[in-house]
C-alpha positions as a printed Julia matrix, in Angstrom:
115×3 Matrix{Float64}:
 -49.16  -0.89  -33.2
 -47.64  -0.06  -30.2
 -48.38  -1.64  -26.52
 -47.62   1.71  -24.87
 -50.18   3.05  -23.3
 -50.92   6.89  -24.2
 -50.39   9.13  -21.32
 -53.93  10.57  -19.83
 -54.01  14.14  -19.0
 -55.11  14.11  -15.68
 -52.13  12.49  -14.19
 -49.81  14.05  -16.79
 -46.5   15.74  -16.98
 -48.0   18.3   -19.28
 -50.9   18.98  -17.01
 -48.44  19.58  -14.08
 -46.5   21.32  -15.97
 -49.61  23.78  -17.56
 -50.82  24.42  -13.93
 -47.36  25.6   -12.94
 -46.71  27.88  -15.61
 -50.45  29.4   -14.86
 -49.74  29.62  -11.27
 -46.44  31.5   -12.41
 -48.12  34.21  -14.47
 -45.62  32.61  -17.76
 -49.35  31.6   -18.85
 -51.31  34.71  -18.76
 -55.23  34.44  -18.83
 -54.99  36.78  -22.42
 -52.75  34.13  -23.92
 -54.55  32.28  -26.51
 -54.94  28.7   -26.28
 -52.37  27.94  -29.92
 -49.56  30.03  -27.85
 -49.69  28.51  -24.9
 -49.66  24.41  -26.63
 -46.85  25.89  -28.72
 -44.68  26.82  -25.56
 -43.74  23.19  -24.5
 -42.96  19.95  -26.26
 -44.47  17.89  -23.59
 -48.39  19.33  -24.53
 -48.2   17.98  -28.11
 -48.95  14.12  -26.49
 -52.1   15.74  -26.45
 -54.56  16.75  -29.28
 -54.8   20.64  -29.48
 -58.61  20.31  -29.23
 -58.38  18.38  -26.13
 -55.62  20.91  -24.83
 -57.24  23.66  -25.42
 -60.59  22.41  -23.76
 -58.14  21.11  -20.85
 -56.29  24.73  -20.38
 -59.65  26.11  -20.14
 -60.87  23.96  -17.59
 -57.42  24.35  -15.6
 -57.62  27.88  -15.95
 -61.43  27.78  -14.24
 -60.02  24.99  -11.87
 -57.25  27.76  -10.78
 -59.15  31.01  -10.4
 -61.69  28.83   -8.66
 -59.51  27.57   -6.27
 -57.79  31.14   -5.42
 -60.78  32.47   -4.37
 -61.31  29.24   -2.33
 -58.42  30.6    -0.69
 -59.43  34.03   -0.44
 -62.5   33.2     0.93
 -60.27  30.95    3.53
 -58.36  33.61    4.61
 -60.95  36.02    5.32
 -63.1   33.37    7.15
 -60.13  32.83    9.46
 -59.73  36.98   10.04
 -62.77  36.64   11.5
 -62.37  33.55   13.21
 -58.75  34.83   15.08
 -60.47  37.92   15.48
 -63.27  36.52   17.24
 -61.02  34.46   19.88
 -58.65  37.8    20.29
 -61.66  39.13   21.98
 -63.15  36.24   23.99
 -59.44  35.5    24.96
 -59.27  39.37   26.37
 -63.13  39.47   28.26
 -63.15  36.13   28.99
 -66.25  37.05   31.54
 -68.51  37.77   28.57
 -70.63  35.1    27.17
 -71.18  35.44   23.51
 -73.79  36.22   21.83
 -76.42  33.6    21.57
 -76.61  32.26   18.07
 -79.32  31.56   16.0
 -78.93  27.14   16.57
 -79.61  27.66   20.46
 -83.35  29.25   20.04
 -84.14  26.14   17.3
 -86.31  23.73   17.71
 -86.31  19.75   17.21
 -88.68  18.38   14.6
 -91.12  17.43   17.39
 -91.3   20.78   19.15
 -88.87  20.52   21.56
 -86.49  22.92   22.15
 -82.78  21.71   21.85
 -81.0   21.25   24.95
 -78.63  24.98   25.48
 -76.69  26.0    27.99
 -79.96  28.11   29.39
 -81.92  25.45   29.65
C-alpha cells in the first residue's frame, strides 16, 4: 500500500483542466459524460461515477456563474447610465427612493435629507 495520498478533485489538475476545456467550447454541453473522461489522461485519477457527477456539477457551477456575470454587466449599464445623467443635470435631485419614506421599528421616521 502506498503512502501517496490520492489527489482530491476539488483542488485537482483534472478539475482545472475540465473547467478550461468547458469554458473553451472543446467540452460542449451535448457531449456525453464517457466522451468527455475519455478526452484526457489526467480524469482517469478519478472514478467515472465521481467524474461524471463532478462534470455535471462544473457544468451547473459554469452556466451559473455566466449569468452571474450577465446579470453583472447589466446591473452596471444601469448603474453608469444612471451617473451619465446626474453627472450632466447635476441641479436635479433624484428621485426619492423607497428607504427615505421608511420607518424605524418604533415609529420613527429615519433621519433623510428632508427632514
Amino acid at each position: 500500500m502506498s503512502n501517496r495520498k490520492r489527489e482530491t478533485w476539488k483542488n485537482s489538475t483534472a478539475k482545472e483542466l475540465l473547467a478550461a476545456n468547458i469554458l473553451s467550447g472543446a467540452v460542449p454541453a451535448s457531449m456525453e459524460s464517457r466522451q468527455v473522461y475519455e478526452m484526457r489522461e489526467e480524469y482517469s485519477s478519478f472514478r467515472f461515477k465521481n467524474f461524471s457527477a463532478n462534470l455535471e456539477s462544473l457544468r451547473m457551477d459554469i452556466a451559473r456563474s455566466q449569468r452571474d456575470y450577465i446579470a453583472f454587466l447589466h446591473d452596471m449599464a444601469i448603474v453608469n447610465e444612471r451617473r451619465k445623467a446626474l453627472s450632466q443635470n447635476p441641479g436635479i435631485p433624484p428621485k426619492q427612493n423607497a428607504s427615505s419614506k421608511m420607518t424605524r421599528t418604533n415609529g420613527k421616521p429615519l433621519k433623510t435629507e428632508e427632514n
